[in-house]
FIDONU-304503 format. One line per field, with one value per atom (N, C-alpha, C, O): residue in three letters; atom name; x, z, y. Coordinates in Angstrom, 3 decimals. Layout:
REM residues N
residu <- (Ala|...)
atome <- (CA|...)
east <- (X|...)
up <- (Z|...)
north <- (Y|...)
//
This chain:
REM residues 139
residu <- (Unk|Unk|Unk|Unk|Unk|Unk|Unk|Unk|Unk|Unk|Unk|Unk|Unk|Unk|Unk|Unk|Unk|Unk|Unk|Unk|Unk|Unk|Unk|Unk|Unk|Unk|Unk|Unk|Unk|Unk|Unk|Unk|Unk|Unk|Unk|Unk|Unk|Unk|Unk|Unk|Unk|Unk|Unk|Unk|Unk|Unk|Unk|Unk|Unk|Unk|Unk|Unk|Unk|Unk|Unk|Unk|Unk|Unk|Unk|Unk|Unk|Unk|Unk|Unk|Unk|Unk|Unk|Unk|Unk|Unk|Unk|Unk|Unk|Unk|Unk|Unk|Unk|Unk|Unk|Unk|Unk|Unk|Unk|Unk|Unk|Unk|Unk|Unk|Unk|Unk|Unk|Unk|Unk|Unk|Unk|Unk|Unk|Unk|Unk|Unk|Unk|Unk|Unk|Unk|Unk|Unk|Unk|Unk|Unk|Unk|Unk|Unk|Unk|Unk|Unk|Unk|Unk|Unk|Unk|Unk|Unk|Unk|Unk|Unk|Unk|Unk|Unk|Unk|Unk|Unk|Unk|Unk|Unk|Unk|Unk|Unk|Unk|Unk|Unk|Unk|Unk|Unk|Unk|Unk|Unk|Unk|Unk|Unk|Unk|Unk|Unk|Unk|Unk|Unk|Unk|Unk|Unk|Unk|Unk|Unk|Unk|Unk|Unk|Unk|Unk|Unk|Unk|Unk|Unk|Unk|Unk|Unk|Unk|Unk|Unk|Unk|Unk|Unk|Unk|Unk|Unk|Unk|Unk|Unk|Unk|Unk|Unk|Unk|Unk|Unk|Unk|Unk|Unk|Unk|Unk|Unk|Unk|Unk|Unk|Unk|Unk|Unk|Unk|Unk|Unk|Unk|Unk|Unk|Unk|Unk|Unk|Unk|Unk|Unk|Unk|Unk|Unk|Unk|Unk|Unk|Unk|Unk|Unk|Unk|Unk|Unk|Unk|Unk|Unk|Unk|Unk|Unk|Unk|Unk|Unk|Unk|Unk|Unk|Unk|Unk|Unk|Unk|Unk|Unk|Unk|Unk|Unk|Unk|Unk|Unk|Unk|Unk|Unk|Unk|Unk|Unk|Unk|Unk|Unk|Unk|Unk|Unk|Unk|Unk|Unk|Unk|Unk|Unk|Unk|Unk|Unk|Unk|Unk|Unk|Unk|Unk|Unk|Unk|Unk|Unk|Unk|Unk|Unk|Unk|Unk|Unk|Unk|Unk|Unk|Unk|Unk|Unk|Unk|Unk|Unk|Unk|Unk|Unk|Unk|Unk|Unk|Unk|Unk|Unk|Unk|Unk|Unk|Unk|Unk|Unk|Unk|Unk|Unk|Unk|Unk|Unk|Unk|Unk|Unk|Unk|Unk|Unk|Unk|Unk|Unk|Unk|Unk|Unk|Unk|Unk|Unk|Unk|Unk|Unk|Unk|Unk|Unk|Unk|Unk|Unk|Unk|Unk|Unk|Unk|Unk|Unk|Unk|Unk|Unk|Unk|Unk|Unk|Unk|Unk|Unk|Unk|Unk|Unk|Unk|Unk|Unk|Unk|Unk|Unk|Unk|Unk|Unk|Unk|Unk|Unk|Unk|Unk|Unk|Unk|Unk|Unk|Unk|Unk|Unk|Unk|Unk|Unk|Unk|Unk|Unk|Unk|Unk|Unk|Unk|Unk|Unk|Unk|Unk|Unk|Unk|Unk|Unk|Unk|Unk|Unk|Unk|Unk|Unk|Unk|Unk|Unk|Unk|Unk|Unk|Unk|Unk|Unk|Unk|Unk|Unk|Unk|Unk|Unk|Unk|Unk|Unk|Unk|Unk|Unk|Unk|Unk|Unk|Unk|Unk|Unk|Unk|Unk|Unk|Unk|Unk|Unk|Unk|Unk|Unk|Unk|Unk|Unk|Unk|Unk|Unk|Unk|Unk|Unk|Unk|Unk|Unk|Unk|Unk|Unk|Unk|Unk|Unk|Unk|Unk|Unk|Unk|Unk|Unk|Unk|Unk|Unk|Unk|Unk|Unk|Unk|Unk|Unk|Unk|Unk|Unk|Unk|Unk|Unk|Unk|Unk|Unk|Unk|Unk|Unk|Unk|Unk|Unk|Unk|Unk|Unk|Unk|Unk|Unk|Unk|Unk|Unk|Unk|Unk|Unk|Unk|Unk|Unk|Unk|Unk|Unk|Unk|Unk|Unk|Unk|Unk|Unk|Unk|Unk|Unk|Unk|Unk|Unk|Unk|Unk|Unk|Unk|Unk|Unk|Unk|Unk|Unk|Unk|Unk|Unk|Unk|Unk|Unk|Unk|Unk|Unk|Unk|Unk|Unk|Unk|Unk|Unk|Unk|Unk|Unk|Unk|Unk|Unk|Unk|Unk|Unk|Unk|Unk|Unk|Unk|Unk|Unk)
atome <- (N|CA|C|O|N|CA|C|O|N|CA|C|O|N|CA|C|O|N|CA|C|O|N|CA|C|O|N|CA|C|O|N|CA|C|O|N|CA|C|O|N|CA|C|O|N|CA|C|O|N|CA|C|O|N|CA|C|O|N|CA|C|O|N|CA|C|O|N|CA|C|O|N|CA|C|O|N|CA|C|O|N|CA|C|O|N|CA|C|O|N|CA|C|O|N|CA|C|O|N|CA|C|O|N|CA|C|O|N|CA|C|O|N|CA|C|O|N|CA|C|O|N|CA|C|O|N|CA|C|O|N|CA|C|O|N|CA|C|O|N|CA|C|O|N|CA|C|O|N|CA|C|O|N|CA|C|O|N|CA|C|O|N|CA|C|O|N|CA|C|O|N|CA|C|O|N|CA|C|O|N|CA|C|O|N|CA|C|O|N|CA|C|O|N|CA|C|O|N|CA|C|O|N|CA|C|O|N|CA|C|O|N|CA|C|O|N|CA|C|O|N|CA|C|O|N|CA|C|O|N|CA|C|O|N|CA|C|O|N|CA|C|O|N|CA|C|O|N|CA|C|O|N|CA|C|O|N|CA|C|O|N|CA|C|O|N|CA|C|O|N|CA|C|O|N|CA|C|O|N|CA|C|O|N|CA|C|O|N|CA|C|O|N|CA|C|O|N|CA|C|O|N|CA|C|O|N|CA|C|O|N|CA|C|O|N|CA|C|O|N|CA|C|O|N|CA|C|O|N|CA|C|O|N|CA|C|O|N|CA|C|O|N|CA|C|O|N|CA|C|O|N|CA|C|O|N|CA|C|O|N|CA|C|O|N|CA|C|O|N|CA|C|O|N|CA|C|O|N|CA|C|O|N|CA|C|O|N|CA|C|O|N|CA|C|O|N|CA|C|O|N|CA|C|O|N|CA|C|O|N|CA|C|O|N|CA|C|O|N|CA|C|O|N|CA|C|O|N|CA|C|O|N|CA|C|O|N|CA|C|O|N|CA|C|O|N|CA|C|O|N|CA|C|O|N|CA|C|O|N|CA|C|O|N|CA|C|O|N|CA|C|O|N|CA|C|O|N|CA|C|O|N|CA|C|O|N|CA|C|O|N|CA|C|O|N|CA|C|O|N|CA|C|O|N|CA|C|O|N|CA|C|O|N|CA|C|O|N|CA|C|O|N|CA|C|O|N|CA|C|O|N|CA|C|O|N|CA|C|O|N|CA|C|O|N|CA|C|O|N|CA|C|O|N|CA|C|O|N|CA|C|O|N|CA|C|O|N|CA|C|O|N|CA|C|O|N|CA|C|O|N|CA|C|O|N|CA|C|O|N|CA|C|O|N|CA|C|O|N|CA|C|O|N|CA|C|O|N|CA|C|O|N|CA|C|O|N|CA|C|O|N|CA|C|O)
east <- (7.607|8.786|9.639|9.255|10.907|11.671|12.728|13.237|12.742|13.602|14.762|14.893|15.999|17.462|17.289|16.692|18.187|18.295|19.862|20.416|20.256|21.915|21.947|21.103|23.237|23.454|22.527|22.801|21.367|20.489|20.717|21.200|20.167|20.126|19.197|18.311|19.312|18.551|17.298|17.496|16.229|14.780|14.225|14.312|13.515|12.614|11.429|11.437|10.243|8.665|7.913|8.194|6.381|5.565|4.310|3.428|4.330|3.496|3.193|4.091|1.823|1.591|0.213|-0.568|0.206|-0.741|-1.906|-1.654|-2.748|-4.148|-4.267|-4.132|-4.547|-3.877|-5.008|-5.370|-5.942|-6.385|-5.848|-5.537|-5.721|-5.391|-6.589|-7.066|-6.992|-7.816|-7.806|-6.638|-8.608|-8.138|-8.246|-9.294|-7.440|-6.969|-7.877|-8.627|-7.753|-8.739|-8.599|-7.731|-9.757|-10.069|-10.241|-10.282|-10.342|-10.324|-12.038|-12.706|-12.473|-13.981|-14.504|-14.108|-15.649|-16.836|-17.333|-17.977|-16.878|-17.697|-16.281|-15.636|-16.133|-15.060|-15.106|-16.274|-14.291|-13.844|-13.242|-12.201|-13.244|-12.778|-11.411|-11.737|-10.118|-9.184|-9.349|-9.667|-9.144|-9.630|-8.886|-7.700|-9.575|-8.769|-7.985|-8.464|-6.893|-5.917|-4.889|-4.716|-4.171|-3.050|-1.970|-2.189|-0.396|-0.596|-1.584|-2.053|-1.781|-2.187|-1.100|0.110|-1.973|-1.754|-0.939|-0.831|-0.619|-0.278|-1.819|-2.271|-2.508|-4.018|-4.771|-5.776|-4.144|-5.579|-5.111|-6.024|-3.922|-3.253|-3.692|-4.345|-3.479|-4.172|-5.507|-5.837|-6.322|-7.898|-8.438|-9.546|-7.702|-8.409|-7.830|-8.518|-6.170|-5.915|-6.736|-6.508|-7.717|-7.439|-9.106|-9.488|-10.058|-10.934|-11.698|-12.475|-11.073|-11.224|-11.132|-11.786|-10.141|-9.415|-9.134|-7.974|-9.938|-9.697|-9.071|-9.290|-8.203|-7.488|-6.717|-6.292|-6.520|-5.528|-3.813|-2.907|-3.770|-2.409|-2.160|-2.971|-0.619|0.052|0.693|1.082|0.558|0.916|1.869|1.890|3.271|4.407|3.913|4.296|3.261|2.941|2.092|2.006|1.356|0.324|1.175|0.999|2.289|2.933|4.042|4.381|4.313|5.903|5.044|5.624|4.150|3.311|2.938|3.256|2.470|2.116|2.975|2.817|4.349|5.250|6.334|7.246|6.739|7.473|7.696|8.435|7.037|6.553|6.235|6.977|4.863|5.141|5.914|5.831|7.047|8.052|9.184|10.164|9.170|10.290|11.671|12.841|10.891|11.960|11.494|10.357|12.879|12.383|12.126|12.628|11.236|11.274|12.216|12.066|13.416|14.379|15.038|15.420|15.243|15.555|14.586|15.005|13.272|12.178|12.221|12.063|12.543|12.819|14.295|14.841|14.517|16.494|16.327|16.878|15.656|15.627|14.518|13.699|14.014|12.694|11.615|11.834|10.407|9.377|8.177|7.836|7.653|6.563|5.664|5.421|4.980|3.963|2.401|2.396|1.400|-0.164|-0.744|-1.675|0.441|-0.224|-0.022|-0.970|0.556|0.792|0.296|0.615|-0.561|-1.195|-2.305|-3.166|-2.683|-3.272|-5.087|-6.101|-5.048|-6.430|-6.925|-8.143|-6.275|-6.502|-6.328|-7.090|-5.276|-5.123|-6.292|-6.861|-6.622|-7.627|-8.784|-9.755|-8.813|-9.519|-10.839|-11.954|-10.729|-11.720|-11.677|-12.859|-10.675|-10.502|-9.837|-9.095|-10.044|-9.542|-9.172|-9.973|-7.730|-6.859|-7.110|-7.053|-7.500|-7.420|-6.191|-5.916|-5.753|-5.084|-4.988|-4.590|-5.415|-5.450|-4.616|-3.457|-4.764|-4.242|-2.691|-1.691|-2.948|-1.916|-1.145|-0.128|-1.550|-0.779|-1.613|-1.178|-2.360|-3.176|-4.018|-4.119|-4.360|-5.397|-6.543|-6.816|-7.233|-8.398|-8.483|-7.687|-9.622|-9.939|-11.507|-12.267|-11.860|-13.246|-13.456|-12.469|-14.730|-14.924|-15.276|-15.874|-15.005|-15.378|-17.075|-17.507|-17.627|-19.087|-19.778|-20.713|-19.124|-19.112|-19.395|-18.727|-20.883|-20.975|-18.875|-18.382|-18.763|-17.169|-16.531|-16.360|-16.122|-15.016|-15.424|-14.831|-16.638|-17.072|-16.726|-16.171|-17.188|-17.017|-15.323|-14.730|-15.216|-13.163|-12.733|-11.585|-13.238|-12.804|-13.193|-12.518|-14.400|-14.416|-13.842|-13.934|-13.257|-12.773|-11.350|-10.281|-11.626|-10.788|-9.396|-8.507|-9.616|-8.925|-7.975|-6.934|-7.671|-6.537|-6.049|-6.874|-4.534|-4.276|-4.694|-5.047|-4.703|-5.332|-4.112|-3.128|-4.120|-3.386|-4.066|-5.275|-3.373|-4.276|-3.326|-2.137|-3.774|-3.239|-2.941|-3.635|-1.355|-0.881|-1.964|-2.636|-1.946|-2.880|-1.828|-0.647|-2.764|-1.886|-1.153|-1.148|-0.641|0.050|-0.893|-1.935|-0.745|-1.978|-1.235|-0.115|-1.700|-1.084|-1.016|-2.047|-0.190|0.224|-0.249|0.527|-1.362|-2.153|-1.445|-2.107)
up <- (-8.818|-7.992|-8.409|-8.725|-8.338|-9.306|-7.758|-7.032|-7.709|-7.271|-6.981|-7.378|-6.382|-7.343|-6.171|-5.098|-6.880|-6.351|-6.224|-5.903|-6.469|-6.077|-4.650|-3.791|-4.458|-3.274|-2.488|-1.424|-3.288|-2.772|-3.342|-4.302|-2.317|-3.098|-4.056|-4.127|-4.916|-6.147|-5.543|-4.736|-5.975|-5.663|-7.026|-8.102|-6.472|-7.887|-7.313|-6.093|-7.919|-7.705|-8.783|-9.979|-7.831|-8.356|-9.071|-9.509|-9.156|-8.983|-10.600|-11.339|-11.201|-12.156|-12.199|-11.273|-13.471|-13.546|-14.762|-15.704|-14.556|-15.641|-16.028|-17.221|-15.030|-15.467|-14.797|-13.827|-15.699|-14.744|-14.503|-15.491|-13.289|-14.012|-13.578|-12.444|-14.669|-14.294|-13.521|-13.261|-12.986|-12.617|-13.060|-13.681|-13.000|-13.751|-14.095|-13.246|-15.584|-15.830|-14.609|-13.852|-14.921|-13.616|-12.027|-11.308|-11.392|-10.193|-10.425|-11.451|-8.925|-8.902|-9.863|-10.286|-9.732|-10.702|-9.749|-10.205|-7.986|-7.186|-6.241|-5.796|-6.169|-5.124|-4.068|-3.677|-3.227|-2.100|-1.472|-2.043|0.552|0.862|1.885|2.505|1.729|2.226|3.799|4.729|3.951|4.962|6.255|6.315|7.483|8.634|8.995|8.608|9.593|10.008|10.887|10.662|11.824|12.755|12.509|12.663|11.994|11.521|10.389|9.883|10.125|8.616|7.644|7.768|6.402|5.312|4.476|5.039|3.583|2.142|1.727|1.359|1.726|0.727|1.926|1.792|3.006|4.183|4.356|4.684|4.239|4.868|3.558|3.734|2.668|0.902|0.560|-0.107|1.325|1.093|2.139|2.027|3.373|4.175|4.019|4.085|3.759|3.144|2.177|2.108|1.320|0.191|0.252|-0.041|0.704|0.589|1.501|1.124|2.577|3.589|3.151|3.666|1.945|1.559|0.533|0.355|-0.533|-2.385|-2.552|-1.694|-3.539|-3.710|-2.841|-3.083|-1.911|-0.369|-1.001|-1.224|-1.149|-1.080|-2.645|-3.425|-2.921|-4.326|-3.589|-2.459|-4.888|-4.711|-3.981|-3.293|-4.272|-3.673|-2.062|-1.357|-1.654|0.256|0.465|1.640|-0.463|-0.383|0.095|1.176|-0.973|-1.102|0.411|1.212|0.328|1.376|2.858|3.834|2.825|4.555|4.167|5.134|3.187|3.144|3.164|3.510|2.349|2.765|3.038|2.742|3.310|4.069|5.438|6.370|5.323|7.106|7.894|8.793|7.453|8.307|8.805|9.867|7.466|8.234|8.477|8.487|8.787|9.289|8.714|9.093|7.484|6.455|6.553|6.658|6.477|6.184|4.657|3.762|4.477|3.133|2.128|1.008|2.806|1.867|1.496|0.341|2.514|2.019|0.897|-0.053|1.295|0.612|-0.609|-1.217|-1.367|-2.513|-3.065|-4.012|-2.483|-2.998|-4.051|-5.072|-4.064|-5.241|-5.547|-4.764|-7.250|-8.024|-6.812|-5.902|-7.133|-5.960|-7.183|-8.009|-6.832|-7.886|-7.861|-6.732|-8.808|-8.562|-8.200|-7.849|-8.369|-7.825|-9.251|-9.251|-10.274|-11.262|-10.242|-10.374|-9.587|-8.743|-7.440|-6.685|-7.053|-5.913|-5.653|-6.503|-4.809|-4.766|-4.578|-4.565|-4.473|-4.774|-6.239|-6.272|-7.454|-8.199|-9.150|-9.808|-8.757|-8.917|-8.166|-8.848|-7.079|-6.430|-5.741|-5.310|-5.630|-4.408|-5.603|-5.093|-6.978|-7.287|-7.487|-7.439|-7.715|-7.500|-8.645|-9.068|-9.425|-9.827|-9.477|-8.898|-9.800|-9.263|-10.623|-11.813|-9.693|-10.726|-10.077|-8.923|-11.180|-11.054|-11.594|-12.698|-10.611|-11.164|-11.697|-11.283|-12.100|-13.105|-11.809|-12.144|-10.504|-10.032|-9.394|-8.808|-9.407|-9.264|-8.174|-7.917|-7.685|-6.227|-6.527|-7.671|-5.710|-6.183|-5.592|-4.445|-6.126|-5.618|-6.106|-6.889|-5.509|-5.722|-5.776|-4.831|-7.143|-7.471|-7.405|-7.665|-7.059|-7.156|-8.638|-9.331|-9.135|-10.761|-10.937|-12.089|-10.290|-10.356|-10.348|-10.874|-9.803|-9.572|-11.300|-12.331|-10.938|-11.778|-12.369|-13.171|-11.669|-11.348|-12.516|-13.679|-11.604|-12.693|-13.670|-14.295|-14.233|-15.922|-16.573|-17.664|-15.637|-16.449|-16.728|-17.599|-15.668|-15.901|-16.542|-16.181|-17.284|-17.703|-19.603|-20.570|-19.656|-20.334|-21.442|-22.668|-20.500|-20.257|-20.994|-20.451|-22.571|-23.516|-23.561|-24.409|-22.418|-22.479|-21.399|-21.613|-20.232|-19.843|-20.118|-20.708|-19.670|-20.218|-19.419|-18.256|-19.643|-19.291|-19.133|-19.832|-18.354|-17.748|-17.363|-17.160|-17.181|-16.461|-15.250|-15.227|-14.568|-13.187|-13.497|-14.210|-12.775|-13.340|-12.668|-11.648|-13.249|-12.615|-11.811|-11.972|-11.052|-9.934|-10.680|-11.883|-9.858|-11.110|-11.106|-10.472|-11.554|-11.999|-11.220|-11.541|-10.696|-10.037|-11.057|-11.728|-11.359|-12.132|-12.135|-11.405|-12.569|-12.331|-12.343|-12.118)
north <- (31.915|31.886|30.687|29.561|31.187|29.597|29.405|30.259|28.060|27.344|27.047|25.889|27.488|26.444|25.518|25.617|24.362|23.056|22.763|21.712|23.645|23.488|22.918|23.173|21.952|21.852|20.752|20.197|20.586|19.594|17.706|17.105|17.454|15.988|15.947|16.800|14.914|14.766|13.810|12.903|14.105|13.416|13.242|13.832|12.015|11.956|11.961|11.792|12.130|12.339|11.903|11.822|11.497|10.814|11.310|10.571|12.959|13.687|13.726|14.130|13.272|14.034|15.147|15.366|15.706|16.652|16.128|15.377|16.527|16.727|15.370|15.097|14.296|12.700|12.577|13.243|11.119|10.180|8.742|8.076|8.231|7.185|6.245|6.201|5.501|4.413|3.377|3.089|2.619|1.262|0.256|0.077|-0.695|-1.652|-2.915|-3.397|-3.502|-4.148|-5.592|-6.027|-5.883|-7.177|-6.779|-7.777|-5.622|-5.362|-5.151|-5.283|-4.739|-5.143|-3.477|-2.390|-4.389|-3.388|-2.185|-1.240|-2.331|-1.134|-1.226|-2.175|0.238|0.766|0.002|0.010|-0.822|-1.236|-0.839|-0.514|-0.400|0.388|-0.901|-1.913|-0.403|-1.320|-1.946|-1.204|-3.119|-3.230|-2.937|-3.264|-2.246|-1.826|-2.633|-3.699|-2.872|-3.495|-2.876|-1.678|-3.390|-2.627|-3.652|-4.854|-3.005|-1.118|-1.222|-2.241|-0.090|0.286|0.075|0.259|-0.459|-0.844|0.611|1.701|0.433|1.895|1.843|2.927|0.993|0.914|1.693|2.391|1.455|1.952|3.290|4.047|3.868|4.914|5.716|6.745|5.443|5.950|6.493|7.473|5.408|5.701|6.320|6.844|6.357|7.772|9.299|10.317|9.226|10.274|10.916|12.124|10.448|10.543|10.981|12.114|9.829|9.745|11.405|12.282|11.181|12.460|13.704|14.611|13.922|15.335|15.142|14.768|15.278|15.482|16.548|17.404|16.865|17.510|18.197|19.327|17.635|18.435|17.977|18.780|16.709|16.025|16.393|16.891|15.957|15.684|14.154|13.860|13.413|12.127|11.676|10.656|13.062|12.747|12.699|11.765|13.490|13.586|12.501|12.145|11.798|10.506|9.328|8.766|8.940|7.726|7.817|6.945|9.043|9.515|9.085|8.608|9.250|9.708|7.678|6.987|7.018|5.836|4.402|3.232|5.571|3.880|4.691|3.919|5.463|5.646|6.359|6.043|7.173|7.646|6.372|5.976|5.603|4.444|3.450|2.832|3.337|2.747|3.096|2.351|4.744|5.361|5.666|5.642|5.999|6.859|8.316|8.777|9.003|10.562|10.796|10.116|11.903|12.634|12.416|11.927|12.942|12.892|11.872|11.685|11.069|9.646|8.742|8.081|8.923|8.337|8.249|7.190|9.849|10.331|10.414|10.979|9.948|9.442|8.831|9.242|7.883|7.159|7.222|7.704|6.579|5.976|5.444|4.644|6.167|5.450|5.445|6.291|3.877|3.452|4.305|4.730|4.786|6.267|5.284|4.104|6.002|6.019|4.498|3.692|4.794|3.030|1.882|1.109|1.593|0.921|0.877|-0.042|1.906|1.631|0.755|0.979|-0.191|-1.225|-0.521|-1.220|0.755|1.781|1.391|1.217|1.213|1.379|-0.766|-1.473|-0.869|-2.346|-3.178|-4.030|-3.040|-4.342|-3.342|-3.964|-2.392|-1.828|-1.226|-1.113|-0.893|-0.606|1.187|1.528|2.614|3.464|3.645|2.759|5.033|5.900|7.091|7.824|7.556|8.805|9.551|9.242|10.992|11.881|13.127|13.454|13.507|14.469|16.110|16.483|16.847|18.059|19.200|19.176|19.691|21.143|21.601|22.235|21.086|21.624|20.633|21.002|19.039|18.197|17.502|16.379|17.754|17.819|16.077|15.634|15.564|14.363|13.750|14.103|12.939|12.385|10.951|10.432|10.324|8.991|8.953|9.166|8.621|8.004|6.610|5.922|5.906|4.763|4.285|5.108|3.189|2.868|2.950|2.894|3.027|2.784|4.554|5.158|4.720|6.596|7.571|7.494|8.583|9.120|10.523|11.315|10.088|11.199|10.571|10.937|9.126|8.336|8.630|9.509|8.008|8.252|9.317|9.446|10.246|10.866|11.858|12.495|11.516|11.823|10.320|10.063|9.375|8.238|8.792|8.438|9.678|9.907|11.244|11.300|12.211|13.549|13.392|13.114|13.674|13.155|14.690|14.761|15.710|17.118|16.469|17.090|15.479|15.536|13.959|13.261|13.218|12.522|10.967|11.159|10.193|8.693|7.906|8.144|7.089|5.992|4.869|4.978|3.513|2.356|2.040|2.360|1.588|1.129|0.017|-0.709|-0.415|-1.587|-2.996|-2.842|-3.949|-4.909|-6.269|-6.576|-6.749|-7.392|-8.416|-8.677|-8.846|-10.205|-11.316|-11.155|-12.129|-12.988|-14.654|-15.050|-15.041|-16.269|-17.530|-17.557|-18.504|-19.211|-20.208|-20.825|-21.230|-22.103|-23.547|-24.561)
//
């Protein structure tokens, strides 16, 4: 079924397919789960989405429901402009998690220690990414 987009505003999305992305060198050696806090975090709102329901979400409904639903942007506004995709999520930067992405855009989160990751770390048929790493504080 095809689409038109006439008439619409222009969005951009975060969504990729057949992607893992790794996590980033220097974050811990065993998945960490974000810590509870009120409100919730994007990292906390991320890892129960996520953790609860593998392959339910596409990134774009992950990030939209994580930083912007919580702070009270709509959809469409959210996606008005460039939104940093899942390299940048602090799941994958500090928390210890790899995002995988499936054949239909859909995603999940492995822990680095996890027989999964490996082996989607090793799964040379879809494409690889690293998660950007935090910034490094200036001594």
């Amino acid at each position: 079924m095809k689409f038109e987009r006439a008439n619409m505003a222009k969005t951009a999305s975060t969504n990729y397919i057949n992607t893992f992305i790794e996590a980033a060198d220097g974050c811990p050696s065993a998945g960490i789960v974000p810590p509870a806090k009120e409100p919730k975090g994007a990292a906390q709102t991320e890892y129960e989405m996520l953790s609860q329901n593998p392959y339910k979400y596409t990134s774009d409904n992950v990030l939209c429901e994580s930083n912007g639903k919580r702070r009270g942007i709509s959809r469409e506004s959210f996606f008005a402009k460039p939104q940093p995709c899942f390299r940048a999520s602090a799941l994958g930067k500090k928390y210890g998690c790899g995002v995988h992405f499936d054949a239909q855009g859909k995603i999940a989160i492995y822990p680095v220690e996890s027989d999964s990751y490996k082996s989607l770390a090793g799964n040379e048929s879809i494409k690889h990414l690293k998660s950007m790493r935090s910034s490094q504080k200036k001594s």
